[in-house]
C-alpha positions in Angstrom: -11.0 17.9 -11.5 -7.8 18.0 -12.7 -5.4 15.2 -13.8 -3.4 15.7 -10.6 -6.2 15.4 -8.2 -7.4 12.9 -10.2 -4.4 10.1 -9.7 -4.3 11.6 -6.2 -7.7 10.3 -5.7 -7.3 7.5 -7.5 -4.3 6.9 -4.8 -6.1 7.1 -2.2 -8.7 4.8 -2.9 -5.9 2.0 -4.0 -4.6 3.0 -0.2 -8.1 2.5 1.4 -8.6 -0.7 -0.6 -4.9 -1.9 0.6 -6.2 -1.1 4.4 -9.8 -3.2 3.6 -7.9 -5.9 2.6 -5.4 -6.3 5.6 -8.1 -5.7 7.8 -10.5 -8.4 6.7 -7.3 -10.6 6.8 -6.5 -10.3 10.4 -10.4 -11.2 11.1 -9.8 -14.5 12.7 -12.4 -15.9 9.8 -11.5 -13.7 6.4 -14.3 -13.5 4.2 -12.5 -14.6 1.2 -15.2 -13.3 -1.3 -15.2 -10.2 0.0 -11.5 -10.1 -0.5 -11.3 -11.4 -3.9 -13.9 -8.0 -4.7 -12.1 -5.6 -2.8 -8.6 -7.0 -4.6 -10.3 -7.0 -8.0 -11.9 -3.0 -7.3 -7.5 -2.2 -6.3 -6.2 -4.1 -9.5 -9.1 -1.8 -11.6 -8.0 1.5 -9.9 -4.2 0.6 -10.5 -4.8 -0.1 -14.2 -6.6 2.8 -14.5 -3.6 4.9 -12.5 -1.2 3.4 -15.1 -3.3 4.6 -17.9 -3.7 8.3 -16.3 0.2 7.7 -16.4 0.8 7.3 -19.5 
């Protein structure tokens, strides 16, 4: 895998994560656990597109 398809990947997941997240908020009872993970997974992927970055 290259380095391109890499962050594209990388991108995608941070997108899927965004879409988890906005979904389990519009729930009319959010499972704020399961948010806290899924924000915690995006934040990992993000550093780790910022170090691919660099």
């Amino acid at each position: 895998m290259s380095l391109e398809e890499r962050i594209a990947a990388l991108k995608a997941k941070h997108q899927a994560l965004e879409q988890a997240i906005e979904e389990e908020n519009s729930r009319p009872h959010p499972d704020d656990i399961h948010i806290h993970t899924l924000k915690k997974k995006k934040l990992q992927i993000k550093d780790e597109l910022a170090s691919l970055s660099q």
